[in-house]
TIVOGU-642745 format. One record per atom (N, C-alpha, C, CB): residue in one letter; y, z, x. Coordinates in steps of 0.05 Angstrom, whole numbers, plus 32768, in hexadecimal, padded with zeros to 4 digits. Each point is the difference from the previous one (the first is absolute). Glycine has a CB too. Layout:
residues N
AYZX;...
***
This chain:
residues 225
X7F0580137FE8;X8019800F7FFE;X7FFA801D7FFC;X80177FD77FED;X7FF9803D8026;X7FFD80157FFE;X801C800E7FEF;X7FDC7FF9802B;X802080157FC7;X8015800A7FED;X800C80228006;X7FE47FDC7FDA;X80348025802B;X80018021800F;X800C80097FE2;X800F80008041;X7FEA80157FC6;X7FF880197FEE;X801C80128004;X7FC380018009;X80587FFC7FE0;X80098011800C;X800A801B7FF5;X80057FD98015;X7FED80297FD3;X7FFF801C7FEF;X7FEB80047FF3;X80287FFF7FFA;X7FBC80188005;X7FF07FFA7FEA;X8001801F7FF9;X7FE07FD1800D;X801C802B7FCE;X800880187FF1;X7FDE80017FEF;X80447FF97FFB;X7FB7801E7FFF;X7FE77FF87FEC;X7FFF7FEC7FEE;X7FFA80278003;X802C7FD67FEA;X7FF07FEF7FF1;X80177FE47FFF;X7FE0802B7FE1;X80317FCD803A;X80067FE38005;X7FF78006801C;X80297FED7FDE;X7FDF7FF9802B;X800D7FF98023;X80117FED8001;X7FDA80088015;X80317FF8800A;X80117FF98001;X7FFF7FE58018;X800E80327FEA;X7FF17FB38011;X7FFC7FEF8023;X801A7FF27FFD;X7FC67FF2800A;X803780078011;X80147FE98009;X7FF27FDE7FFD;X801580298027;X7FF57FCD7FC3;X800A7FDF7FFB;X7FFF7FEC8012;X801C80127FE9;X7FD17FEA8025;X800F7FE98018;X800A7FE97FEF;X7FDF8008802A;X802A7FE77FE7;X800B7FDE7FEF;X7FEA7FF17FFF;X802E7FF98013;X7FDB7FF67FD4;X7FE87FE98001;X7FE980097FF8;X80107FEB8024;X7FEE80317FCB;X7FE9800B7FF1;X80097FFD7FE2;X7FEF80238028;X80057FD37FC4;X800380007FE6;X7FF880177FEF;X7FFD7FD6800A;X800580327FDD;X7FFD80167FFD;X7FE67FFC7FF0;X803180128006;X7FCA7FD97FEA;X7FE97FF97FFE;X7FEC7FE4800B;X8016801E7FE0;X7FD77FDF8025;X7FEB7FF08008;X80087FE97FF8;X7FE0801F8000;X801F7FC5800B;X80057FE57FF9;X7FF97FF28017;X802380097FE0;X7FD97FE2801A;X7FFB7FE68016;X7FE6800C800C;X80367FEE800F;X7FBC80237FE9;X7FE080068015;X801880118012;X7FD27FCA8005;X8044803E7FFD;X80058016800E;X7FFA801A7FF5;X801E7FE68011;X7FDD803A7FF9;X800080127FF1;X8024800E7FFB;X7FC480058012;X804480057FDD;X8014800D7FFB;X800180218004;X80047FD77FE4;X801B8031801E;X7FF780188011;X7FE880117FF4;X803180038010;X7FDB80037FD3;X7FE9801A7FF5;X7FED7FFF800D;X800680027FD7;X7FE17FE28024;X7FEE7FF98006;X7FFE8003801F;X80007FE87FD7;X800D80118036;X80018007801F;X800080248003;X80217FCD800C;X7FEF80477FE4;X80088014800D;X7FE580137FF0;X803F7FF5800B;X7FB67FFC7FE0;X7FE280167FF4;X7FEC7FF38011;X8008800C7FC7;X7FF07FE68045;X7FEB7FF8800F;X80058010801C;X7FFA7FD07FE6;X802080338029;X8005800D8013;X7FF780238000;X80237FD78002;X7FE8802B7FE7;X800580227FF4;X7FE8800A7FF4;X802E7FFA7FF4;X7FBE7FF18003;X7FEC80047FF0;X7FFE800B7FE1;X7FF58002802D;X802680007FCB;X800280087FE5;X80147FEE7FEC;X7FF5802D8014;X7FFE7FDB7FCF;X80197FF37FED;X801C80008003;X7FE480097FE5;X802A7FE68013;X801D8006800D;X800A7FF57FD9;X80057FF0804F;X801180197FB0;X80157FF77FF1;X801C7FF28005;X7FE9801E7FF1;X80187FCD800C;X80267FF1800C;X800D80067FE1;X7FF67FC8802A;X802180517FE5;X801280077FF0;X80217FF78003;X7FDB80237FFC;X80217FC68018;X801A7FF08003;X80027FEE8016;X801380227FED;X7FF17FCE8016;X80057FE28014;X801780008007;X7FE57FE37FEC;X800C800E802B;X801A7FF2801C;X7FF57FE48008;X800D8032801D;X80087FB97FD5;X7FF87FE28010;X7FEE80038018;X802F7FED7FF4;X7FC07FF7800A;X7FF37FFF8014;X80117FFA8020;X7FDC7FF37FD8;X803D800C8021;X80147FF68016;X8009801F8015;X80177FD27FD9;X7FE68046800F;X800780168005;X7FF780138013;X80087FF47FDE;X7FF880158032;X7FEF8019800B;X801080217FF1;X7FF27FDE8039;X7FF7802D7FD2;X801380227FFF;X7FEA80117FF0;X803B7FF07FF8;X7FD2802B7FFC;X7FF380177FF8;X7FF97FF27FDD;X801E802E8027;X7FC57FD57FD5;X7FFC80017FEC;X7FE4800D7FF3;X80217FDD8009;X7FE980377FDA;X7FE8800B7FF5;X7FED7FF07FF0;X801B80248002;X7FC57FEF8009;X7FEB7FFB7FEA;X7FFE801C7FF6;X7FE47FD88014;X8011801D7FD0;X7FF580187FF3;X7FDF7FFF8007;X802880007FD6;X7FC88022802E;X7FE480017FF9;X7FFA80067FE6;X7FF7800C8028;X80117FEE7FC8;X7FFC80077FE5;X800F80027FEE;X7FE880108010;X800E7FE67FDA;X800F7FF47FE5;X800880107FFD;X7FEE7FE67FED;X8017803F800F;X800F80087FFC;X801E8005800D;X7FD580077FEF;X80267FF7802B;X80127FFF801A;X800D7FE07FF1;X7FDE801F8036;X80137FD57FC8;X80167FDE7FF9;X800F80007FF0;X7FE57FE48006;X800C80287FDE;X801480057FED;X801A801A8005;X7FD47FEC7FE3;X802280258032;X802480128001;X80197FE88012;X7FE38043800B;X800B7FA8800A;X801B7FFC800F;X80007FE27FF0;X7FFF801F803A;X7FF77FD57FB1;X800B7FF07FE7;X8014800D7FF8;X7FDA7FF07FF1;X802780248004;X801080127FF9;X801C80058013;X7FD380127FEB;X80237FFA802B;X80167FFF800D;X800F7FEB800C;X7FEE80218002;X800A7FC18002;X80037FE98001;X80117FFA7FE3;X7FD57FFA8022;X8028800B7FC5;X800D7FF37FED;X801580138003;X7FDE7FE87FE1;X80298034801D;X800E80087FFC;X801E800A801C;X7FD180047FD7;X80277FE18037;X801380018019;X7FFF801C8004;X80207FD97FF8;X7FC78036800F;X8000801C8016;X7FF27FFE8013;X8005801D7FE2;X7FF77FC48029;X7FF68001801C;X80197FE68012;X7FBF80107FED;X80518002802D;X800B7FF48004;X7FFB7FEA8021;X801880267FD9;X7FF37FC9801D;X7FED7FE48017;X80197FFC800C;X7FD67FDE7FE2;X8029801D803A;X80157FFF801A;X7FF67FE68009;X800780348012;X80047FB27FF5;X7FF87FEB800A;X800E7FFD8018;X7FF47FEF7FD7;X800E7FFF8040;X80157FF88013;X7FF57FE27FFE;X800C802F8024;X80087FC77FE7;X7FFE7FE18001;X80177FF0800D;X7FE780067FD6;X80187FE9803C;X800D7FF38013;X800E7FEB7FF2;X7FE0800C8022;X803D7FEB7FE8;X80067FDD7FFB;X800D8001800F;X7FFF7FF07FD9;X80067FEE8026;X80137FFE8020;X80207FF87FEA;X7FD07FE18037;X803280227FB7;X801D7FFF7FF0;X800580197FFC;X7FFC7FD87FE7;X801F80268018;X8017801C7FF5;X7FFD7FFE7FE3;X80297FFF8025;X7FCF80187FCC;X80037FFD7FE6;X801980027FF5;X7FD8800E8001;X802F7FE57FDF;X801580047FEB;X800A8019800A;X7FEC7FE87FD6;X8007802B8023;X800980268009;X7FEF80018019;X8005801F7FCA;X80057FF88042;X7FE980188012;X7FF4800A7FF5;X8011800C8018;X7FFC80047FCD;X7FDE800C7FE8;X80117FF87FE1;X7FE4803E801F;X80007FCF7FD5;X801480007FE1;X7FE280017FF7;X803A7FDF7FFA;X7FC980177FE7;X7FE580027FF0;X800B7FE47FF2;X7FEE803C7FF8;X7FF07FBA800F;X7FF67FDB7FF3;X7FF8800C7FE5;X7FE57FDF802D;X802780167FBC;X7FF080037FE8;X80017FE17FF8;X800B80367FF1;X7FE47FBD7FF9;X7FF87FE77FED;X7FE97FFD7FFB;X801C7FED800C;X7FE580107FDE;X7FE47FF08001;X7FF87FEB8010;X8003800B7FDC;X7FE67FF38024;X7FE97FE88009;X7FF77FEB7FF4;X7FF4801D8010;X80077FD08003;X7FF27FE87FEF;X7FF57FED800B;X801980067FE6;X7FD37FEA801B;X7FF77FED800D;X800F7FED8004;X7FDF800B7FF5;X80167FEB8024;X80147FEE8016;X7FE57FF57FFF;X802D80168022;X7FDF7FD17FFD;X7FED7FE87FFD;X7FE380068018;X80337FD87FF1;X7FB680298009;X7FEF7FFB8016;X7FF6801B8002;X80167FD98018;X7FE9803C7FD2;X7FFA801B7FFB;X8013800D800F;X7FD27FFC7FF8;X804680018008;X80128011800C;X8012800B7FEA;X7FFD7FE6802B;X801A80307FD8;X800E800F7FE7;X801D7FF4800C;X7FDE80367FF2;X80357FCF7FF7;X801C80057FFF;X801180117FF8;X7FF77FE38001;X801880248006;X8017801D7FF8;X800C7FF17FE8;X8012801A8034;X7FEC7FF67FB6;X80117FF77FE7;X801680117FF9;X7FD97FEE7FEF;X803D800B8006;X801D80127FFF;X7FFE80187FE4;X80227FCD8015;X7FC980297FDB;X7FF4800E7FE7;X7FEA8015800C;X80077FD37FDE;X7FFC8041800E;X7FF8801C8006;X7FF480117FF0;X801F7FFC8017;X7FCA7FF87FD7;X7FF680027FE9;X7FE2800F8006;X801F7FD57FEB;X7FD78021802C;X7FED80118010;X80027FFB8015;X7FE580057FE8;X8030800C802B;X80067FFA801B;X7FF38003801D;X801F80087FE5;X7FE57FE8802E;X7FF280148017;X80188005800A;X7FD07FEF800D;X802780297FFE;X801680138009;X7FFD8008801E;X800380127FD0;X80097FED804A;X7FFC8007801F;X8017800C8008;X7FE27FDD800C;X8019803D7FFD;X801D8004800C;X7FF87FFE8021;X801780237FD5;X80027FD4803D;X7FFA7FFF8017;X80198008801A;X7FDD7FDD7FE6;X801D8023802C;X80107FFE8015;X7FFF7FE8801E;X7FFD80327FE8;X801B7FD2801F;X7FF37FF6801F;X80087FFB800D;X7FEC7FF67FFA;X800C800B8023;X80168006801D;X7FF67FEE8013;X800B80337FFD;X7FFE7FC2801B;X80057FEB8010;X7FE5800E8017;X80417FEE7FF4;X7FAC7FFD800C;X7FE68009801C;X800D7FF78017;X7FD27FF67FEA;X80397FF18013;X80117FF18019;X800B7FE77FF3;X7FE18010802A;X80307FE37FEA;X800C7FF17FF5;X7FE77FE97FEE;X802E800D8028;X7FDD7FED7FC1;X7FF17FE67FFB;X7FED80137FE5;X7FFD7FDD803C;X7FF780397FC7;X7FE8800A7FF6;X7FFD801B7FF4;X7FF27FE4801E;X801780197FBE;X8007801A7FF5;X7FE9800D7FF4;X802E7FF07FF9;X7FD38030800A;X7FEC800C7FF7;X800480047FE7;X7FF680118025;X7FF17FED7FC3;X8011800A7FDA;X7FE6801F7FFC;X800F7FB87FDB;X7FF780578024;X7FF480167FF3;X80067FFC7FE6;X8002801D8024;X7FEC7FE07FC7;X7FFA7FFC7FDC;X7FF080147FF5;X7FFF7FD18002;X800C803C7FEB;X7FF380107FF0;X7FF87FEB7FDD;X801F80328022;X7FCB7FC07FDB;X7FFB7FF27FE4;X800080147FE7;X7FE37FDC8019;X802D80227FDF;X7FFA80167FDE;X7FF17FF67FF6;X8024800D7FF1;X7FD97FDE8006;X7FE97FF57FED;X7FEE7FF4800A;X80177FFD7FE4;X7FD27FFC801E;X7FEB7FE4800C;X7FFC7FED7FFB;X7FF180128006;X801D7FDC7FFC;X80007FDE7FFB;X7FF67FF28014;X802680007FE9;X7FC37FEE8016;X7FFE7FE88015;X800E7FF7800E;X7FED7FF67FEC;X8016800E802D;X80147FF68011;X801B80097FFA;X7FE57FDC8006;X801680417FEF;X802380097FF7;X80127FFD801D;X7FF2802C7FD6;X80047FEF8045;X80147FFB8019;X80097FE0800E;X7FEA8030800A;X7FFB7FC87FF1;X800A7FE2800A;X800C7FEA7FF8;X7FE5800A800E;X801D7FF87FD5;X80177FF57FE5;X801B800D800D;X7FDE80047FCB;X801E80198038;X801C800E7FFA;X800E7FFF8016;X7FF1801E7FE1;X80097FE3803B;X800D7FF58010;X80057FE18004;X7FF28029800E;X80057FCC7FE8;X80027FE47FFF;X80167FF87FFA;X7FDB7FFC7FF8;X802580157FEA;X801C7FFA7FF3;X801A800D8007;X7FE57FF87FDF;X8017801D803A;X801F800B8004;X7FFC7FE98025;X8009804B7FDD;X7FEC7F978024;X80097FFC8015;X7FF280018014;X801D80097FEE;X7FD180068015;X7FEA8009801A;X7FE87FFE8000;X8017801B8007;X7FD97FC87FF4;X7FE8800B7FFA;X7FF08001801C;X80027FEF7FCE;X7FE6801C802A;X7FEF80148009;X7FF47FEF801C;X7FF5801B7FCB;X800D7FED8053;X80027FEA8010;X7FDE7FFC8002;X8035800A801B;X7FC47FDF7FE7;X7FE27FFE7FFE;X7FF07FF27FE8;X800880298018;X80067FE57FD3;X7FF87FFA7FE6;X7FFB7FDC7FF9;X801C80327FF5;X7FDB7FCE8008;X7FFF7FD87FF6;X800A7FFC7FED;X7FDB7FF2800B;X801F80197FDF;X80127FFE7FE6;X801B7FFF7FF4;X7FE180108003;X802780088014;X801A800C7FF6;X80117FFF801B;X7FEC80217FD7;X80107FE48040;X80058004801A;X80027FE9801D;X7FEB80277FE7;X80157FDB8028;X7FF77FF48017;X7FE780008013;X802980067FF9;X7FD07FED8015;X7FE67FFD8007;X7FFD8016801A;X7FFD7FC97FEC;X7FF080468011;X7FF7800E801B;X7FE580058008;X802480147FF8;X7FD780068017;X7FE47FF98007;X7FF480107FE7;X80017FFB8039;X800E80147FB1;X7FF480127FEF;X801680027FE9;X7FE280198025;X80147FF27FC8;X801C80007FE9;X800480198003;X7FF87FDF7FDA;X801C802E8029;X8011801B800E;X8007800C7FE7;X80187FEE802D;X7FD2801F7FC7;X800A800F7FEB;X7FEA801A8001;X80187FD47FE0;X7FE480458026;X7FF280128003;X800480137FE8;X80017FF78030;X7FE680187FC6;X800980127FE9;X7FF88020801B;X7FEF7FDB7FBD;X802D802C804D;X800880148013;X7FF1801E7FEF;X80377FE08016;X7FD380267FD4;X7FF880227FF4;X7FFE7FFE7FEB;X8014801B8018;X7FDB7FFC7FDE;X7FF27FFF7FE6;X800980207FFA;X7FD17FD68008;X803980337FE5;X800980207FF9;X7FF580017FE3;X80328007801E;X7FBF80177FD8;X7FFB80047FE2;X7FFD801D8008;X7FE77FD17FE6;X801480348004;X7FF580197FF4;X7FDE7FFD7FF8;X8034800A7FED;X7FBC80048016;X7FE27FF87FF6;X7FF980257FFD;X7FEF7FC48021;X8001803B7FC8;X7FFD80207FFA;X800E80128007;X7FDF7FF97FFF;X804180037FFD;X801780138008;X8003800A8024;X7FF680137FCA;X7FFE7FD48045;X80058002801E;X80087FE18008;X7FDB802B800B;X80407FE28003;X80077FEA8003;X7FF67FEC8025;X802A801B7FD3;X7FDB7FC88023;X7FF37FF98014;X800D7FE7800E;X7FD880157FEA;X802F7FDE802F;X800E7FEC800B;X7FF37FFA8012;X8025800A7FF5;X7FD17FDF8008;X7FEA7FF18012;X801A7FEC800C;X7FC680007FDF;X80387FFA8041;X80137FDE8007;X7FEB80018018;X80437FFC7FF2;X7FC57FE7800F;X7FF07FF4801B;X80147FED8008;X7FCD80027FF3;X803D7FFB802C;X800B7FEA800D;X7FF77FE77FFB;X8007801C801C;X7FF97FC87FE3;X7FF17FE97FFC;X7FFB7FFB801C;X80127FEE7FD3;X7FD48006802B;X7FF77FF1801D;X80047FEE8002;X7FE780108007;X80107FDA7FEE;X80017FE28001;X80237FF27FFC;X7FC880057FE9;X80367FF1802F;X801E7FF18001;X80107FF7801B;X8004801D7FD9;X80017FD2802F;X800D8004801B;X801C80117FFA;X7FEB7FD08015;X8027802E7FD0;X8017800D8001;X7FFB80188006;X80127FE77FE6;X7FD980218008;X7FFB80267FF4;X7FF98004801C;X7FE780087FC7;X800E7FE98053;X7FF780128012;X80147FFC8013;X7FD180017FF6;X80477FF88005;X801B8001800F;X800C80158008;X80067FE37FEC;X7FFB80278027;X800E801D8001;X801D800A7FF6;X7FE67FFC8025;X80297FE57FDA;X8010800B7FEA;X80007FFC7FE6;X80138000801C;X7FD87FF37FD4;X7FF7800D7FE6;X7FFB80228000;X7FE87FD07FF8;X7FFA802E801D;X7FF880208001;X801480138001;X7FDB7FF58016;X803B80097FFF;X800F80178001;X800D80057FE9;X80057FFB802B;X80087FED7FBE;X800D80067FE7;X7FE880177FF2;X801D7FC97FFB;X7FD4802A8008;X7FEA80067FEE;X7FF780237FFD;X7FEF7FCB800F;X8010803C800F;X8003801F8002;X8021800F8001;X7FCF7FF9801B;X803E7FF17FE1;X801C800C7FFA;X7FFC80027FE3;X80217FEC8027;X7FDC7FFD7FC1;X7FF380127FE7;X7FF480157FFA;X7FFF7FE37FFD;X7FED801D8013;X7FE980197FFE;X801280168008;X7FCF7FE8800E;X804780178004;X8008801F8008;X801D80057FEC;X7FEC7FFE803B;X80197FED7FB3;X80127FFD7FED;X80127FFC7FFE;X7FF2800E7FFA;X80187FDD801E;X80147FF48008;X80077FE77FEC;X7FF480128030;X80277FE37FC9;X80037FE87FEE;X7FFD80077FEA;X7FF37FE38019;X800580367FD6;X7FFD7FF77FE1;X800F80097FF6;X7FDE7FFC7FFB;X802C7FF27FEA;X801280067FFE;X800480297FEE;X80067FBB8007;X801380487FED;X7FFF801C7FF4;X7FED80027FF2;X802880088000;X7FDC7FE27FE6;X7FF380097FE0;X7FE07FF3800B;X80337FF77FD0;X7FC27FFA8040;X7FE8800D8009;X7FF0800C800B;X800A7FF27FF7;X7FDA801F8005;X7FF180138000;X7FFC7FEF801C;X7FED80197FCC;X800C7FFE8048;X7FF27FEE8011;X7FE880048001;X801F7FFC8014;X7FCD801B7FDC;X7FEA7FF78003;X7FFD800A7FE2;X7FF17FFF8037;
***
């Protein structure tokens, strides 16, 4: 497995996630880190995860000092995470914000709880690809295991692909689309399109998709980038 490279700074980088990579090593498989410092030839730091179901933009740190600022900026919700993700249901709303807590479900899976004592929190949107097959753009406030794929679940739509939570496809349709922070007072917005998918390589996925990018659909009170 070859891993693309799609930001490098002296002291993170930045690759793209394929699916079906774990984030750490198990079963005699290697996990990404381990995959992306043997490629790169250097120490890496994982300063945040994406299911192994997931693809998309995600940072390493080169150094413990670099890990400990985007810890930092990771706890203190100043790095903001853009997801998209497919279902073939109409959700409860078109957008709004998922808040509840979490909790184990059966077979290592989570559930949306109506209590809000340590919540996960997603705000989202989402508009029609074609008939049958809705696009969700998610912004996660907080980082919970399986928070987007809980949280659409529970307004109605889950995630098409997904086994858990969803319907069966050739891939679980949930991409982490853009990554935005600040790092030594420059600011920075890494996104990558997802590859892997028969939907995502639909031309009418794609065309939504650069209708986002040119800032079409969102709504007022969100930033678009």
């Amino acid at each position: 497995m070859t891993l693309q490279r799609l930001f490098d700074h002296p002291d993170f980088m930045v690759v793209y996630k394929p699916i079906g990579v774990g984030m750490h090593s198990e079963a005699g498989e290697f996990g990404l880190k381990v995959i992306a410092e043997q490629q790169f030839g250097i120490t890496l730091w994982m300063v945040h995860r994406l299911d192994k179901v997931t693809s998309g933009v995600l940072i390493f740190a080169k150094n413990a000092e670099a890990a400990a600022v985007f810890s930092t900026l990771f706890s203190e919700q100043r790095i903001q995470k853009t997801y998209i993700a497919l279902s073939q249901y109409k959700p409860k709303r078109k957008q709004g914000r998922i808040k509840g807590d979490m909790a184990p479900a059966r077979n290592g899976s989570y559930k949306l709880l109506k209590t809000v004592s340590n919540p996960a929190v997603t705000d989202f949107f989402s508009l029609s690809v074609e008939p049958g097959v809705r696009l969700f753009v998610c912004r996660p406030k907080t980082g919970k295991t399986h928070q987007i794929r809980v949280a659409l679940k529970s307004e109605g739509s889950g995630i098409l692909g997904d086994q858990r939570y969803g319907e069966l496809a050739d891939r679980t349709y949930l991409h982490a689309w853009r990554i935005a922070f600040q790092y030594q007072d420059t600011p920075f917005q890494i996104e990558a399109a997802p590859l892997e998918g028969e939907w995502f390589n639909k031309t009418t996925f794609i065309d939504r998709l650069k209708q986002l990018e040119n800032g079409d659909f969102w709504p007022d009170h969100w930033q678009k980038s």
